[in-house]
C-alpha positions in Angstrom: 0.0 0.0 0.0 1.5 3.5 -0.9 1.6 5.9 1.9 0.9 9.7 1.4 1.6 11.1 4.1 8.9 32.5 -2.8 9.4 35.1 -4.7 8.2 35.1 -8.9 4.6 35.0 -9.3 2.9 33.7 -12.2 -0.9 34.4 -13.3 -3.7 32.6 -15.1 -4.5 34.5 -18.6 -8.1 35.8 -19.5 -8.5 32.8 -21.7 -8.0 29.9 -20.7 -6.5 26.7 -22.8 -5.6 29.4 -25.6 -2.4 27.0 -26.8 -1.2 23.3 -25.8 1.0 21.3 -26.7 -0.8 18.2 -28.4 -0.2 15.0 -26.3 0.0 12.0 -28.0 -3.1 9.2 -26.4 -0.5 6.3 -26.1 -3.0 4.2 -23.6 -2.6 0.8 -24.3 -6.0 -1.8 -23.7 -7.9 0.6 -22.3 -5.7 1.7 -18.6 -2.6 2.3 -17.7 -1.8 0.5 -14.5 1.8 0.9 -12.0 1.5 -1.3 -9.6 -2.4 -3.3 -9.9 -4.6 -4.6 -12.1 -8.0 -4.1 -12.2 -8.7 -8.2 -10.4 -7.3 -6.2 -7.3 -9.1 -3.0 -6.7 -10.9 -2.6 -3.6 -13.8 -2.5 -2.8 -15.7 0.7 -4.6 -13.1 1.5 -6.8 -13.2 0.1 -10.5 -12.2 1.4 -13.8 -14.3 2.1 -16.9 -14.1 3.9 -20.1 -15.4 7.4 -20.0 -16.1 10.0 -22.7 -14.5 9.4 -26.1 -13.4 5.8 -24.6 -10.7 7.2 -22.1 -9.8 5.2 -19.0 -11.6 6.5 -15.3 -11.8 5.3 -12.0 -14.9 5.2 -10.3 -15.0 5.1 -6.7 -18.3 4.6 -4.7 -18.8 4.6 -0.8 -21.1 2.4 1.5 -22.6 5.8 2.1 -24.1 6.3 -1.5 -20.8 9.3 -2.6 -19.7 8.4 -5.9 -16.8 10.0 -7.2 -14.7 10.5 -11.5 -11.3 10.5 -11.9 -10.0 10.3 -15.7 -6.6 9.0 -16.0 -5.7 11.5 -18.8 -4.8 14.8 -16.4 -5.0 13.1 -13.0 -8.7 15.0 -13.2 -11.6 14.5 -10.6 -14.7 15.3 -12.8 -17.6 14.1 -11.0 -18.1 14.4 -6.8 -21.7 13.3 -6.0 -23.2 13.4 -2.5 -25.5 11.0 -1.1 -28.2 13.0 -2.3 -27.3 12.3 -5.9 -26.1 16.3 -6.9 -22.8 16.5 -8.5 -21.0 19.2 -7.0 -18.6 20.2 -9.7 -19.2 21.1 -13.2 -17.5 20.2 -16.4 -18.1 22.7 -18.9 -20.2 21.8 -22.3 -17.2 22.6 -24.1 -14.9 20.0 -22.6 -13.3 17.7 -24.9 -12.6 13.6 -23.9 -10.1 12.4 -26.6 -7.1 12.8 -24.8 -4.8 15.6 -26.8 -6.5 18.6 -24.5 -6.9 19.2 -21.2 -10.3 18.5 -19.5 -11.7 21.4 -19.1 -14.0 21.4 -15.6 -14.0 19.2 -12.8 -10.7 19.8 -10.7 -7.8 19.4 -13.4 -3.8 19.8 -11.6 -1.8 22.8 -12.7 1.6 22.0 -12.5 4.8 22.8 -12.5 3.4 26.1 -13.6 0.4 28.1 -12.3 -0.5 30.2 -15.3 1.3 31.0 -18.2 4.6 31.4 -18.1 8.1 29.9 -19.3 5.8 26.8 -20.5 2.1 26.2 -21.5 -0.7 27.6 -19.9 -0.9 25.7 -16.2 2.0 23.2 -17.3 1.5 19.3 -18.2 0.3 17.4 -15.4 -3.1 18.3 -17.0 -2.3 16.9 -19.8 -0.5 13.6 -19.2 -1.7 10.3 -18.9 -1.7 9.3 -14.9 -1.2 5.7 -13.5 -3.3 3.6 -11.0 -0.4 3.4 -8.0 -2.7 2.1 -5.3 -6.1 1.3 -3.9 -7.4 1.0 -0.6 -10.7 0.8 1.2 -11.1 2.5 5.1 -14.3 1.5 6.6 -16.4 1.8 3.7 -14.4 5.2 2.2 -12.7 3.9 -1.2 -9.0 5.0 -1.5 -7.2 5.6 -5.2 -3.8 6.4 -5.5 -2.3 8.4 -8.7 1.0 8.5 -10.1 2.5 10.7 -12.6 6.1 11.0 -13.5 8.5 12.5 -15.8 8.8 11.3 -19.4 10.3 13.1 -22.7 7.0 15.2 -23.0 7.4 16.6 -19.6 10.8 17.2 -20.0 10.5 18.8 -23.8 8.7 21.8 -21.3 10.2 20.9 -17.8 13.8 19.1 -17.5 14.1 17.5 -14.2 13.0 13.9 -12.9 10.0 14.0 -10.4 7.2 11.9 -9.1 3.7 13.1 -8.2 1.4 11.2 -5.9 -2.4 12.2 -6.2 -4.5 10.7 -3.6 -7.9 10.8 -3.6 -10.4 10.0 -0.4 -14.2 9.7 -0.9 -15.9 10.2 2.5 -19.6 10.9 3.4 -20.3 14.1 2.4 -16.5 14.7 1.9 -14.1 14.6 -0.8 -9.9 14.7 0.1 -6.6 15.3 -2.1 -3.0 14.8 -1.0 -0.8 16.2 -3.4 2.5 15.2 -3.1 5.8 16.1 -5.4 9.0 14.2 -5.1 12.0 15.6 -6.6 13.9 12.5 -7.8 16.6 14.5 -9.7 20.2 15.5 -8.8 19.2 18.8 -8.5 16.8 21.4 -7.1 13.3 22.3 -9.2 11.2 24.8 -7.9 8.0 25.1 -9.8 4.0 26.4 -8.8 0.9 24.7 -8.9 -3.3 24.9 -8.2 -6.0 22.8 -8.0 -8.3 24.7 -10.5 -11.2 23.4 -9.2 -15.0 24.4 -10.8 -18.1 24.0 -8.8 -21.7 23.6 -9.6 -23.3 26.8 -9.3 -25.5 29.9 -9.5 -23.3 32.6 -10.6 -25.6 35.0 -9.4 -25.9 33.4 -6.2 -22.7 32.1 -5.3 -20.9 33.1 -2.6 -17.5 33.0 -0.9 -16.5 33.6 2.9 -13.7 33.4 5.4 -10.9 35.6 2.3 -11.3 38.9 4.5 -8.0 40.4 5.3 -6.0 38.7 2.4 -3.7 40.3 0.2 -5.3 40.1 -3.4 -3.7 40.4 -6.7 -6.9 41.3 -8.6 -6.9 40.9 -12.6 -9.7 43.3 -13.3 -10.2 45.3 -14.8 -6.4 44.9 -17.0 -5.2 40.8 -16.7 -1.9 42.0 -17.5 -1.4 44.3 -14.3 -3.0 42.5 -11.2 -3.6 45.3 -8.7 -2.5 44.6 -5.2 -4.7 45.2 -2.6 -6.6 43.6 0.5 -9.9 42.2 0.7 -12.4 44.1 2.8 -15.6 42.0 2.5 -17.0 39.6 4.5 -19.0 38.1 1.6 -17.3 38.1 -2.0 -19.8 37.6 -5.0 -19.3 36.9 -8.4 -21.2 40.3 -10.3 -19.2 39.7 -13.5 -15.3 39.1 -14.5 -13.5 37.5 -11.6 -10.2 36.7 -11.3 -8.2 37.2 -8.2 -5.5 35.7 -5.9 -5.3 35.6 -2.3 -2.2 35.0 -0.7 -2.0 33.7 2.4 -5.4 32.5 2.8 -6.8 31.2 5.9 -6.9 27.0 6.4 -10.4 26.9 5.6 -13.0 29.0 3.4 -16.7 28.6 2.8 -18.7 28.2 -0.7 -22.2 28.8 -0.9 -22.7 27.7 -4.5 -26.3 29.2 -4.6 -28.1 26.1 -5.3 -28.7 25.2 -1.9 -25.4 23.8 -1.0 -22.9 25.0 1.5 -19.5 23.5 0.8 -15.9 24.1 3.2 -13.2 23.7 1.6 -9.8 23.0 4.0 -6.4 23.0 3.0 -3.5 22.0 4.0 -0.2 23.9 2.8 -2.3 25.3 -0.3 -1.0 28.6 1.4 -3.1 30.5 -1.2 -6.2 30.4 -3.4 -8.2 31.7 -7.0 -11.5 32.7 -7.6 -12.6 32.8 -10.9 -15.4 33.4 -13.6 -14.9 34.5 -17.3 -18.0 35.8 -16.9 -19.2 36.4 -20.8 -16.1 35.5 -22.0 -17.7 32.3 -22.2 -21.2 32.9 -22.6 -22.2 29.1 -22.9 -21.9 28.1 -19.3 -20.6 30.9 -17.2 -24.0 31.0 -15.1 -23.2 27.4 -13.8 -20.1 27.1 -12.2 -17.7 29.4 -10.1 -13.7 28.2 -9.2 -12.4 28.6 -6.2 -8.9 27.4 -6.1 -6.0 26.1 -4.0 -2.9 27.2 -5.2 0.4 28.2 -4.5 0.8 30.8 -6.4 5.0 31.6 -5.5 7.8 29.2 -6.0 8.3 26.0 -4.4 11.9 24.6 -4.2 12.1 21.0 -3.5 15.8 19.7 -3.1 17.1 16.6 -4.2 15.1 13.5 -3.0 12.7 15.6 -1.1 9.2 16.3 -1.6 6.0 19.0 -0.8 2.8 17.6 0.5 -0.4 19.9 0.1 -3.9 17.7 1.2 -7.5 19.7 0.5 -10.8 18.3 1.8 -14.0 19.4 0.6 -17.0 18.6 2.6 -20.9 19.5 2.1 -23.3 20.2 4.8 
């Protein structure tokens, strides 16, 4: 069983997913496997095709929580509470056939937050992850991801690494550890998010416990972020959003304005994104709001060393 146990800031452009590199789809029969086969899942995890015939790991609790994961970008696209209601959105524009990021859900940006040096929010997004582990703790299904350095990564990104992505389904409760091992010679710093869309009414939605934060606000010019603190209590989403918070609190609150009130606690995501394109993308920008863990400023990670960073997500 696999255990889990600052200075250059980079920004997300108005557009998002406006270049990528094409990834070639190299899955071979269906799943890509590290260390089990799909004989020895656990109990309430099992694997599946998904949209346009990718790979994805469903995980189901005694409770009646189901969550997605697709392989292709490490991506959670699907957390359902007993009740039935999905509480993240893919948008109608996503595509399935493996050459571009899925766009919704909670997709991994990494090694780079935002543009920058590389494409827009790095590769991890855009690589094919590996089943590492599964567990099952008292009902709650366990998947462990894996995703390591291969000539793509390091066409953008030249240093060896392995990233561990575990996912928890609980009742009423959804966790993440992130962790990135440096498995080079040398140091890599990089940054990274969790750009994570959830189900809502834009015109209802609304976000508590930022107050006091230092923002970097992209609006009105995305190419000059204005620095300044956040003096509400309650922060809606009236039209274009997009702003950082650094050094956000441990915990924040989503009302996603259909009736749901959803926390959202972090550990060593020191800092967090909320975002809506607003009619940038007229097709869907009424159903969904991000709000993000990120970390937004450089990580160094020496040799053989790693950074850990878990989020839970829990409904009322």
């Amino acid at each position: 069983m696999a255990t889990i146990s600052t200075n250059s800031l980079l920004f997300r452009s108005s557009i998002v997913d406006s270049s990528i590199h094409p990834r070639p789809n190299r899955w071979r029969n269906g799943v890509t496997f590290a260390s089990v086969s799909s004989e020895n899942l656990c109990t309430g995890v099992k694997i599946t095709d998904g949209l346009g015939q990718l790979p994805k790991v469903v995980l189901n609790s005694v409770d009646g929580s189901e969550a997605e994961i697709y392989l292709f970008g490490g991506c959670v696209t699907s957390w359902k509470a007993p009740n039935g209601k999905d509480l993240l959105f893919v948008r109608p524009d996503a595509v399935f056939n493996g050459q571009k990021p899925i766009s919704g859900g909670i997709p991994h940006c990494f090694p780079q937050f935002g543009p920058g040096a590389m494409q827009q929010h790095g590769f991890a997004r855009n690589m094919n992850w590996s089943v590492s582990d599964s567990e099952n703790v008292d009902g709650n299904p366990v998947i462990t991801l894996e995703l390591k350095d291969d000539p793509y990564s390091r066409s953008m990104w030249n240093f060896s690494f392995q990233a561990l992505y575990k996912i928890i389904l609980k009742p009423k409760g959804l966790s993440t550890v992130l962790k990135v091992i440096n498995t080079d010679n040398k140091p890599f710093s990089f940054t990274t998010a969790l750009h994570s869309y959830f189900r809502a009414s834009v015109t209802g939605a609304l976000v508590k416990g930022l107050k006091g934060c230092k923002t970097l606000n992209k609006d009105p010019d995305p190419n000059n972020p204005l620095e300044g603190q956040e003096e509400r209590e309650v922060i809606t989403f009236p039209g274009f959003v997009d702003c950082i918070y650094l050094d956000t609190p441990s915990e924040i609150h989503l009302d996603n304005g259909l009736g749901d009130l959803i926390s959202i606690r972090n550990t060593n995501w020191s800092d967090a994104v909320l975002w809506n394109p607003h009619k940038t993308m007229e097709a869907c920008y009424r159903d969904f709001v991000c709000v993000e863990n990120a970390k937004v400023r450089q990580v160094q990670v020496e040799p053989q060393q790693s950074w850990t960073a878990e989020q839970h997500l829990s409904v009322a």
